[in-house]
KOLNU-47006 format. One record per residue: residue number from 1; residue in three letters; x, y, z of N, C-alpha, C in turn. Coordinates in steps of 0.02 Angstrom, whole numbers. Example, Ala and Ser with C-alpha at 12.3 -4.5 7.8 and 13.67 -1.06 7.14 Angstrom:
<rovos>
<rovo 1 "ALA" <660 -284 390> <615 -225 390> <660 -165 390>>
<rovo 2 "SER" <642 -112 354> <684 -53 357> <645 2 394>>
</rovos>
This chain:
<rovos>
<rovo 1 "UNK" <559 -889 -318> <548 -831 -362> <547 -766 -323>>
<rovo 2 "UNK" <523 -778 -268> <515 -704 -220> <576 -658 -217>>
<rovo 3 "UNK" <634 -701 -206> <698 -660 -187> <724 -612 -258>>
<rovo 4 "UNK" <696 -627 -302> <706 -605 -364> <659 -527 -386>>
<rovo 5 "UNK" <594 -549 -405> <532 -537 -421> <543 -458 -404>>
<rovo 6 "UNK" <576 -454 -344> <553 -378 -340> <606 -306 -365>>
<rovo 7 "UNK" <649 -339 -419> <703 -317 -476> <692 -283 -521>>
<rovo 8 "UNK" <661 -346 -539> <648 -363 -605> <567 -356 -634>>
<rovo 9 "UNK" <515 -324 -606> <444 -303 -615> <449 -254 -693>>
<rovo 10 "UNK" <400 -274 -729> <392 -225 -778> <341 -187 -769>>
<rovo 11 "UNK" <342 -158 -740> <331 -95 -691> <297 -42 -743>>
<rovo 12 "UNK" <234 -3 -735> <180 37 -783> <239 113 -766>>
<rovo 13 "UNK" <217 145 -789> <239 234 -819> <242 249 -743>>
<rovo 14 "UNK" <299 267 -717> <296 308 -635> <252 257 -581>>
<rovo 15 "UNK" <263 179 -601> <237 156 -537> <294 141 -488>>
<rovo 16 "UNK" <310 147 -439> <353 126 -395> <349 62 -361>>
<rovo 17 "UNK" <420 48 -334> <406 -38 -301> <412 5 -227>>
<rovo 18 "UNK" <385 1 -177> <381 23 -122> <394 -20 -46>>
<rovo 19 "UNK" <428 -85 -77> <434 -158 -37> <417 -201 -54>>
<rovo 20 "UNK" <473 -257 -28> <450 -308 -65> <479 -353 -14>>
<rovo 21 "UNK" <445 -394 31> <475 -451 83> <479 -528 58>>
<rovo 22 "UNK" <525 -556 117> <535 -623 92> <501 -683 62>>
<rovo 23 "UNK" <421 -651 75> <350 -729 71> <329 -712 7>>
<rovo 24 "UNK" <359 -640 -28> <343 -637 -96> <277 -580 -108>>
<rovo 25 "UNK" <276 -552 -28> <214 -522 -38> <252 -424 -37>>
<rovo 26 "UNK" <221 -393 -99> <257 -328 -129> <199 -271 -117>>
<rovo 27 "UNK" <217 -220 -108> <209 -159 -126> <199 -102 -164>>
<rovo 28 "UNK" <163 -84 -207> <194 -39 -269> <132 34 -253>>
<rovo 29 "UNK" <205 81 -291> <123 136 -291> <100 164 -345>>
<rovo 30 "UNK" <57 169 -361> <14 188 -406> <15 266 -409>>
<rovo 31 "UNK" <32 280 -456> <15 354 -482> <-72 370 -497>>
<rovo 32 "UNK" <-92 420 -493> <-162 441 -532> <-148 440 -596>>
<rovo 33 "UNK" <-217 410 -627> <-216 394 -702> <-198 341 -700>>
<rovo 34 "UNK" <-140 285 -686> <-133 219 -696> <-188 156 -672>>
<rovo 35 "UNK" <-203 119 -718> <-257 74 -710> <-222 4 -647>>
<rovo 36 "UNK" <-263 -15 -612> <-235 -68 -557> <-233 -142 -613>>
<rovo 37 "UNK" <-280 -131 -672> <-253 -185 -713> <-281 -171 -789>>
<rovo 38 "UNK" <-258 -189 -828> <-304 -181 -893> <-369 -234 -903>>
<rovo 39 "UNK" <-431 -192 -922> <-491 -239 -934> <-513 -268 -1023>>
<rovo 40 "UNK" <-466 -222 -1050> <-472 -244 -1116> <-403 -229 -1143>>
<rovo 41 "UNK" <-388 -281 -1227> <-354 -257 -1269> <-295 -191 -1270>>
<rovo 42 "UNK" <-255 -179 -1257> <-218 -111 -1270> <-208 -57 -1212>>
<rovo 43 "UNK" <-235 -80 -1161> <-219 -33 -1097> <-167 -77 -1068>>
<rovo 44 "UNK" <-140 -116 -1049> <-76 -138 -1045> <-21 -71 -1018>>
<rovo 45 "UNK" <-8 -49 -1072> <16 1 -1077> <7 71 -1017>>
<rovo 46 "UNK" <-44 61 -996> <-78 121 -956> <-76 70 -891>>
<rovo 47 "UNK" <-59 11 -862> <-83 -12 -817> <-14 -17 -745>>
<rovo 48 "UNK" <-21 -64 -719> <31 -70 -654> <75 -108 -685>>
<rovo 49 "UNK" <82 -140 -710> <120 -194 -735> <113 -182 -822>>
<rovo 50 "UNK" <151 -186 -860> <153 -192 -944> <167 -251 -958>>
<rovo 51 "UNK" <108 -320 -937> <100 -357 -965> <43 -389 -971>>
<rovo 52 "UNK" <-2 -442 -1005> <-45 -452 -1001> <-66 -481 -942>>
<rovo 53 "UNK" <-142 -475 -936> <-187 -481 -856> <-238 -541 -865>>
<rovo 54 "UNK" <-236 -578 -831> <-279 -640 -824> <-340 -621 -769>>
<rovo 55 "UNK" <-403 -608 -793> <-450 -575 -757> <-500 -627 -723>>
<rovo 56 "UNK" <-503 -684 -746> <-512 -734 -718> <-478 -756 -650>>
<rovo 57 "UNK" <-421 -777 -652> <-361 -797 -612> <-335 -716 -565>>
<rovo 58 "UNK" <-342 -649 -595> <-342 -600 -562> <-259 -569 -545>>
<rovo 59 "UNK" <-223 -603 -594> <-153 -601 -608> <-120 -588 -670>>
<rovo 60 "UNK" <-51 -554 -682> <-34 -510 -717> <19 -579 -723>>
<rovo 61 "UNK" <29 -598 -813> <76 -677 -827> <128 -649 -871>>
<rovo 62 "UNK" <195 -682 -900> <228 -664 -948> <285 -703 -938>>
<rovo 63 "UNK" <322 -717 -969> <395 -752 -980> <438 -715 -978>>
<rovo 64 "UNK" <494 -746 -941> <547 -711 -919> <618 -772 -937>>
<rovo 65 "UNK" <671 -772 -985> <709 -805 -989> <689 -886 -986>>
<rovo 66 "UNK" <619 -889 -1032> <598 -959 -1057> <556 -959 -1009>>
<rovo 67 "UNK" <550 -925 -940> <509 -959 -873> <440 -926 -868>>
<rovo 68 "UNK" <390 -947 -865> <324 -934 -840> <330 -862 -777>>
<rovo 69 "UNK" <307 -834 -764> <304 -788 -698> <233 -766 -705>>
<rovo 70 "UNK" <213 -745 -645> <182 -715 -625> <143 -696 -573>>
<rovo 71 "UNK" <120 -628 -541> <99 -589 -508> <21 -565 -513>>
<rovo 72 "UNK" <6 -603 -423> <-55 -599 -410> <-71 -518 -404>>
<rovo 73 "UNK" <-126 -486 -400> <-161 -433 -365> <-198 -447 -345>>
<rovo 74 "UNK" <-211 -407 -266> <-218 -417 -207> <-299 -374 -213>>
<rovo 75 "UNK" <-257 -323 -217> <-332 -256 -208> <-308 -229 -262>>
<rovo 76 "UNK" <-365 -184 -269> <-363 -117 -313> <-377 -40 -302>>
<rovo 77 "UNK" <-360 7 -340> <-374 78 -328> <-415 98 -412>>
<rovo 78 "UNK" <-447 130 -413> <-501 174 -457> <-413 188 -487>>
<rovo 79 "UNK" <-417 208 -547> <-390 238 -600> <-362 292 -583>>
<rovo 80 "UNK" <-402 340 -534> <-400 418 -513> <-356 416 -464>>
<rovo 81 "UNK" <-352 373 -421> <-340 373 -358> <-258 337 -345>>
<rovo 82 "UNK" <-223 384 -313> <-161 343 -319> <-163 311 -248>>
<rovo 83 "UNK" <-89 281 -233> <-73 264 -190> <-45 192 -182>>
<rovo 84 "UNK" <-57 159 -121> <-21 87 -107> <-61 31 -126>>
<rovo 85 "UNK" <-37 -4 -167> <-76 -83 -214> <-43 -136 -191>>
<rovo 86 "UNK" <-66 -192 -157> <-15 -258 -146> <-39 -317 -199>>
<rovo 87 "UNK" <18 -347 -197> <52 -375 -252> <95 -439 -225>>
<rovo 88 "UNK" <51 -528 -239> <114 -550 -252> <140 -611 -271>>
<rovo 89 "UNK" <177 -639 -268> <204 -683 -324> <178 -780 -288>>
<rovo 90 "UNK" <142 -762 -274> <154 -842 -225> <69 -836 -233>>
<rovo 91 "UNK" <24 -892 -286> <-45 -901 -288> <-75 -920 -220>>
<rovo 92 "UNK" <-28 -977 -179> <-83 -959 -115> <-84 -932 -74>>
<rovo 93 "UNK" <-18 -878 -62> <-19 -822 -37> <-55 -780 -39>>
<rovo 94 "UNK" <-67 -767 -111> <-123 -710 -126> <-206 -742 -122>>
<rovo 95 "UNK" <-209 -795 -108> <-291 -815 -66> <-289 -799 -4>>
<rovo 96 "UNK" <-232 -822 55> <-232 -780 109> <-236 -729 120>>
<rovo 97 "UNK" <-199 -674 76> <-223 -634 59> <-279 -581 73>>
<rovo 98 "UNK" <-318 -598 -13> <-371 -596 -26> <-432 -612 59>>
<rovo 99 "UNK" <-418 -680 83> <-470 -676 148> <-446 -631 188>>
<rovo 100 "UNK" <-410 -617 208> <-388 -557 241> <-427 -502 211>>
<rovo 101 "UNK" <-439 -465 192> <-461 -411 138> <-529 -413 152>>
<rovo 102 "UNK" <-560 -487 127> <-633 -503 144> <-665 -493 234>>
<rovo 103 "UNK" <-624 -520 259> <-639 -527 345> <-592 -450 378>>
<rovo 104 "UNK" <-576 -393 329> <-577 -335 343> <-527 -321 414>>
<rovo 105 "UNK" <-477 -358 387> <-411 -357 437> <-353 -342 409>>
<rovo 106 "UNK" <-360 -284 366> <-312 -241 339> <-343 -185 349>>
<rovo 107 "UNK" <-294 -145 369> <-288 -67 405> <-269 -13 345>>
<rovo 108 "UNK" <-314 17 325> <-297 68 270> <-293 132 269>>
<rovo 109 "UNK" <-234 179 257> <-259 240 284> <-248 279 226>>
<rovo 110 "UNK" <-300 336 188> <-312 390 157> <-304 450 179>>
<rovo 111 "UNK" <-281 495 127> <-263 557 118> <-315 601 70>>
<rovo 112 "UNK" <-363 632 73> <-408 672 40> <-386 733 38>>
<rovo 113 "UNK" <-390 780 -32> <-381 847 -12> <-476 875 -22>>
<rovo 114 "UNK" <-519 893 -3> <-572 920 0> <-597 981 0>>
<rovo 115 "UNK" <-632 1014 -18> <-658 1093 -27> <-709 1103 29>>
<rovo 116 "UNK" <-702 1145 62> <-712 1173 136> <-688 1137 210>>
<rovo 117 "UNK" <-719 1149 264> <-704 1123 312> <-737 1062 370>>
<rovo 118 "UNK" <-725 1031 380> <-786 989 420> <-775 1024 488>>
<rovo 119 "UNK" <-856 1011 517> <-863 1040 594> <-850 1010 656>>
<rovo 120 "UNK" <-800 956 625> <-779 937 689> <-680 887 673>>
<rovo 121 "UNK" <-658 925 702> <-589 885 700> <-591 803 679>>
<rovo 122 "UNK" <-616 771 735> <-627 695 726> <-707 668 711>>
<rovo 123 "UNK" <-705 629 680> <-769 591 671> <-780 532 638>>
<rovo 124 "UNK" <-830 502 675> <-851 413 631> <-930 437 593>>
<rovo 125 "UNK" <-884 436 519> <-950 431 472> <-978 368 461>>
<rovo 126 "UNK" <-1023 367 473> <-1103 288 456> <-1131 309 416>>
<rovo 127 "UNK" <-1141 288 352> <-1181 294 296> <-1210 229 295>>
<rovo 128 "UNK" <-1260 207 250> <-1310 175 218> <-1308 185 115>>
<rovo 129 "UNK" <-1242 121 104> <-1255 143 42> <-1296 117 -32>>
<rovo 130 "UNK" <-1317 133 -70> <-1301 82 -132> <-1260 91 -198>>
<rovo 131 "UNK" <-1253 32 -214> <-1188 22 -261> <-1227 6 -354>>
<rovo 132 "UNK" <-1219 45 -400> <-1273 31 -442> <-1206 28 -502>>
<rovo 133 "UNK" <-1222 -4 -567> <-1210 -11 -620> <-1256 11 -660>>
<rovo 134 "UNK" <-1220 105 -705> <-1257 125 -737> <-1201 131 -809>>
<rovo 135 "UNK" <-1226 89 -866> <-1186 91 -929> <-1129 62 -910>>
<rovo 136 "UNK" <-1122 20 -872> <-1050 -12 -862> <-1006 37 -805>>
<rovo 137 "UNK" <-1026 60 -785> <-996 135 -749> <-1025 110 -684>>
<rovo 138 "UNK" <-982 92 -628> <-1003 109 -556> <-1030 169 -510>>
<rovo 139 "UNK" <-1097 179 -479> <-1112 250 -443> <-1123 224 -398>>
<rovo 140 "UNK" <-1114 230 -328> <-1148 248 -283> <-1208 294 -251>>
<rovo 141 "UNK" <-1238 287 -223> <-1284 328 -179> <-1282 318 -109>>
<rovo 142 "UNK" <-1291 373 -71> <-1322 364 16> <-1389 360 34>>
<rovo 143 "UNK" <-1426 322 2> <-1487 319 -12> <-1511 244 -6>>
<rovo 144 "UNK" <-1474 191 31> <-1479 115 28> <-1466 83 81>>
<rovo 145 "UNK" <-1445 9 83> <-1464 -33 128> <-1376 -49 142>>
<rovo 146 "UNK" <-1315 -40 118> <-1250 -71 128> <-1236 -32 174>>
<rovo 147 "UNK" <-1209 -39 242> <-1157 -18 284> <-1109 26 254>>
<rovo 148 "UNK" <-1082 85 274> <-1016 93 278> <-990 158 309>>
<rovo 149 "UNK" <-922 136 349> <-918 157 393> <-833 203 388>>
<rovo 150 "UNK" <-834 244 409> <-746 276 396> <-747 334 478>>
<rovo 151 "UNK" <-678 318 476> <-667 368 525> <-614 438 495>>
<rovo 152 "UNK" <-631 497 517> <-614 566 497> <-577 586 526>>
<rovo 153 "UNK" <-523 607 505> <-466 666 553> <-458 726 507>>
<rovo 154 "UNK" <-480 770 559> <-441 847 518> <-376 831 518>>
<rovo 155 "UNK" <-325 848 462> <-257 835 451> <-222 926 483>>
<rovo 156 "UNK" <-286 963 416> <-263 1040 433> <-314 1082 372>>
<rovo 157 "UNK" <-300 1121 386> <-344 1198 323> <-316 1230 313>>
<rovo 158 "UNK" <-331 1262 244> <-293 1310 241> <-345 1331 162>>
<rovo 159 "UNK" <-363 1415 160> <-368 1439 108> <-421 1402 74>>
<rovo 160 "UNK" <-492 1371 118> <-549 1349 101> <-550 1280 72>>
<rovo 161 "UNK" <-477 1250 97> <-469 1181 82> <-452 1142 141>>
<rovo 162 "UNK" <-461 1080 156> <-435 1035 203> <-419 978 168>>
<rovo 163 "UNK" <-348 950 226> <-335 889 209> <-350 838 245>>
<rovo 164 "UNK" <-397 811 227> <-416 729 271> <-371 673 265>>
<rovo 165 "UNK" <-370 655 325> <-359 578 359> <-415 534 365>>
<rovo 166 "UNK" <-438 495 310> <-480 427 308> <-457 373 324>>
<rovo 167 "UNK" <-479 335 367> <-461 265 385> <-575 221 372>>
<rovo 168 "UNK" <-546 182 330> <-613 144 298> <-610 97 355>>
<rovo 169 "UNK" <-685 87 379> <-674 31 424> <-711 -31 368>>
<rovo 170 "UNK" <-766 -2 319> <-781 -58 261> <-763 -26 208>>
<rovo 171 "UNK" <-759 -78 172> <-731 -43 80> <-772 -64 13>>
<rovo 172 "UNK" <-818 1 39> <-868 4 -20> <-852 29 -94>>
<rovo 173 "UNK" <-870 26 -152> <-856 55 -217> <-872 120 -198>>
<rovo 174 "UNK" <-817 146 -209> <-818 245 -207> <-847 279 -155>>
<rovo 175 "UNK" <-835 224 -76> <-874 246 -1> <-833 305 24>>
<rovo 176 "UNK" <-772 323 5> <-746 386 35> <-768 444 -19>>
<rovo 177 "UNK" <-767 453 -81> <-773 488 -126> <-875 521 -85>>
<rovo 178 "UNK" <-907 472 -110> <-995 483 -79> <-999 507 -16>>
<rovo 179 "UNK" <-946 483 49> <-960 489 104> <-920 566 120>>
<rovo 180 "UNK" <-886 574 77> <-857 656 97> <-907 721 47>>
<rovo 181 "UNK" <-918 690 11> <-957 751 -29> <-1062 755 -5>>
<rovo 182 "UNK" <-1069 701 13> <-1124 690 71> <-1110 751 129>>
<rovo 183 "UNK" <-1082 764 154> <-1035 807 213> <-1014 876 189>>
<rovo 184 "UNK" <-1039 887 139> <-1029 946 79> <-937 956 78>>
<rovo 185 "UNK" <-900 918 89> <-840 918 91> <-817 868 13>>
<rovo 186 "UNK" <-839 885 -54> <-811 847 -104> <-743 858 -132>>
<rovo 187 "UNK" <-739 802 -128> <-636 817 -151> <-624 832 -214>>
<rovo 188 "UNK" <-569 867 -211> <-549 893 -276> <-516 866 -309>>
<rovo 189 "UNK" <-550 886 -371> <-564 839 -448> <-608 789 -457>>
<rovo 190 "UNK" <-646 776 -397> <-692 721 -420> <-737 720 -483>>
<rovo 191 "UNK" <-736 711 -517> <-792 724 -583> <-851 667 -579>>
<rovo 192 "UNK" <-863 637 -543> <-926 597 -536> <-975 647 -474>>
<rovo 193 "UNK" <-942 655 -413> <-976 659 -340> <-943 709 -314>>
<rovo 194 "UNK" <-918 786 -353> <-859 843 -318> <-929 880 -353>>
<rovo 195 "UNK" <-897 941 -336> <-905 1043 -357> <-871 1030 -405>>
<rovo 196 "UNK" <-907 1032 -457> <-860 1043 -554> <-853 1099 -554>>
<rovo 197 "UNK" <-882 1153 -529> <-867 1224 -524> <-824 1247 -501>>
<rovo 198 "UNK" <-808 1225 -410> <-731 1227 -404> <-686 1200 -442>>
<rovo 199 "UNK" <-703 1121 -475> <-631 1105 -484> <-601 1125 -537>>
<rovo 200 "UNK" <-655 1171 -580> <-628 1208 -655> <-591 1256 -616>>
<rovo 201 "UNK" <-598 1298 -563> <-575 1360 -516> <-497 1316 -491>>
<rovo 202 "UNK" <-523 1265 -463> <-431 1239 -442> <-395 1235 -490>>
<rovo 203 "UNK" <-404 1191 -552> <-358 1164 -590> <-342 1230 -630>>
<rovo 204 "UNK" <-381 1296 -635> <-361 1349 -673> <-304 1388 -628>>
<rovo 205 "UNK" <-312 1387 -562> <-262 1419 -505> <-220 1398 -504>>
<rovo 206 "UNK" <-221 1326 -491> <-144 1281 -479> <-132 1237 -522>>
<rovo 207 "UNK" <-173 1222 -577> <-120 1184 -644> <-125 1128 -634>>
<rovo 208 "UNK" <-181 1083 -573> <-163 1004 -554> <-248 979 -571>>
<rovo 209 "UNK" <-238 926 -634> <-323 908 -619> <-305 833 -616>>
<rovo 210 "UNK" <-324 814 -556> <-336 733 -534> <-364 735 -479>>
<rovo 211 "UNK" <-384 684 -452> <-448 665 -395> <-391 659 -348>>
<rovo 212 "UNK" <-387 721 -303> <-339 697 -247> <-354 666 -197>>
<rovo 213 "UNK" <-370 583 -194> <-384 543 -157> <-316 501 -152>>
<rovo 214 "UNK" <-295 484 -102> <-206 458 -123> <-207 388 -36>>
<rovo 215 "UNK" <-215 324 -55> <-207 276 -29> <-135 274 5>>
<rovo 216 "UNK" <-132 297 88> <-69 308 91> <-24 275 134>>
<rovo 217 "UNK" <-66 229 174> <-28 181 208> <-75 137 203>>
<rovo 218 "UNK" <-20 65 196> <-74 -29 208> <-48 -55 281>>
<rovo 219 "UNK" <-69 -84 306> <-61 -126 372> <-74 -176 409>>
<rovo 220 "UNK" <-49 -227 411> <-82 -298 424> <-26 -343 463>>
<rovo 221 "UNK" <-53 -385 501> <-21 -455 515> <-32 -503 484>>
<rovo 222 "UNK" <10 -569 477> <-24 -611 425> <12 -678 417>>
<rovo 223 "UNK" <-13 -724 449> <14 -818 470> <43 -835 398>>
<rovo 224 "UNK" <96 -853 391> <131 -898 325> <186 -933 366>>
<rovo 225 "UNK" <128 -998 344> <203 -1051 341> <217 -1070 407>>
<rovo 226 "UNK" <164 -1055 458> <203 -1075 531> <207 -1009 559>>
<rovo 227 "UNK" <220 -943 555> <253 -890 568> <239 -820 574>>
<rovo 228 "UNK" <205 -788 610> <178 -725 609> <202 -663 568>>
<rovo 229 "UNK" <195 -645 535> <230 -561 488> <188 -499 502>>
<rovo 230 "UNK" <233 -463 506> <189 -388 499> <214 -345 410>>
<rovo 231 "UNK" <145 -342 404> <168 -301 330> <146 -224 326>>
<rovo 232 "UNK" <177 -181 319> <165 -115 317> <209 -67 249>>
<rovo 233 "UNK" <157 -42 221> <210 12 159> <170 67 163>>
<rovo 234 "UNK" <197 130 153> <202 201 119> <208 227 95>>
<rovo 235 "UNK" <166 261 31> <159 296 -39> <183 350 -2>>
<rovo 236 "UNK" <211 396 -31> <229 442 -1> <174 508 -20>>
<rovo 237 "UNK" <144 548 22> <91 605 -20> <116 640 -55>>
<rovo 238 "UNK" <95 640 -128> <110 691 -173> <99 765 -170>>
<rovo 239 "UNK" <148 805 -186> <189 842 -152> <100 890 -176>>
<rovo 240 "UNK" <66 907 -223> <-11 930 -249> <-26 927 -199>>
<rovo 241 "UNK" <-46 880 -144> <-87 882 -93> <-77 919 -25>>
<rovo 242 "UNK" <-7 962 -17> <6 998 26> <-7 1061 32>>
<rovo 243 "UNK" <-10 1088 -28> <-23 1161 -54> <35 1201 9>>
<rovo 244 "UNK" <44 1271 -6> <81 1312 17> <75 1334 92>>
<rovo 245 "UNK" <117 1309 148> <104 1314 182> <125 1379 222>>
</rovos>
């Protein structure tokens, strides 16, 4: 099915296939606003895939010319947040996978656009977080007992904005979003953990309201079958996040 699969995807509103290799394991990128899967009834439509999602099993199923198919997911991105999602067609592939992910031997790198400047070019942020369920709604706080850890690069500034380079060394629920606005550096559009004051001021200046948090490179090695692979893809940064240089 692999040699096929990556054709023929019924593919959500502006998601892209961004690679797709021989073991079946794919690439796609996610726009902001598109869901990494639907959790109920009728978002389908809004999601990575336009077909129904097995939330149990953690895979997207449907028929194709009488035949069964379907496509595991790997990871996910927040709704807000675009960027690179893996994806793929082989169930015990995607448990290798998946432990991979768990034992934190995938290399992730982020693109933030943020409101002011940090005081230092490079840096390893250490937080202490917690992860709470309020109304069904995930929050964080820096106020707890979870690890987490990211490293910082100034990208550049310009005009009371910077663009960060995040690389997560753990991957907490919403640990870059908390850990940059902790740093009085909240990214723009955040509506949970940003400046709502700026971001009524941005989106009135430049016309763009989404959480410019953008997942922009994946990176890994990974044993199938006897055989070492390297897997690497690139969302490309949306063109919003450059501003006028």
């Amino acid at each position: 099915m692999s040699a096929g699969a990556q054709g023929d995807l019924p593919l959500g509103r502006d998601v892209a296939l961004l690679k797709w290799d021989a073991t079946g394991l794919g690439a796609l990128g996610k726009p902001a606003g598109v869901l990494s899967h639907p959790n109920v009834r009728g978002e389908a439509e809004r999601s990575l895939l336009t077909v129904p999602y097995d939330l149990e099993d953690e895979c997207y199923h449907w028929e194709e010319s009488g035949k069964a198919r379907r496509i595991w997911l790997l990871n996910r991105l927040d709704s807000a947040t675009s960027g690179v999602i893996l994806v793929c067609d082989d169930e015990k592939l995607a448990g290798v996978m998946r432990e991979h992910f768990r034992r934190k031997r995938v290399r992730k790198i982020y693109h933030a656009l943020v409101f002011g400047r940090p005081s230092v070019d490079v840096q390893l942020w250490r937080d202490r977080l917690a992860v709470e369920k309020r109304s069904g709604q995930i929050r964080t706080v820096v106020t707890g007992h979870i690890p987490a850890e990211c490293k910082m690069t100034l990208v550049r500034s310009w005009g009371g904005l910077s663009l960060l380079k995040l690389e997560p060394i753990t991957g907490r629920s919403h640990q870059l979003r908390v850990q940059c606005a902790k740093r009085s550096l909240p990214i723009v559009g955040d509506a949970t953990y940003g400046d709502f004051g700026a971001n009524r001021e941005f989106e009135k200046r430049h016309g763009h309201k989404r959480l410019f948090l953008h997942s922009l490179e994946t990176t890994f090695d990974y044993e199938w079958q006897g055989r070492l692979h390297r897997f690497s893809a690139t969302a490309p940064l949306p063109k919003e996040f450059e501003g006028r240089r």
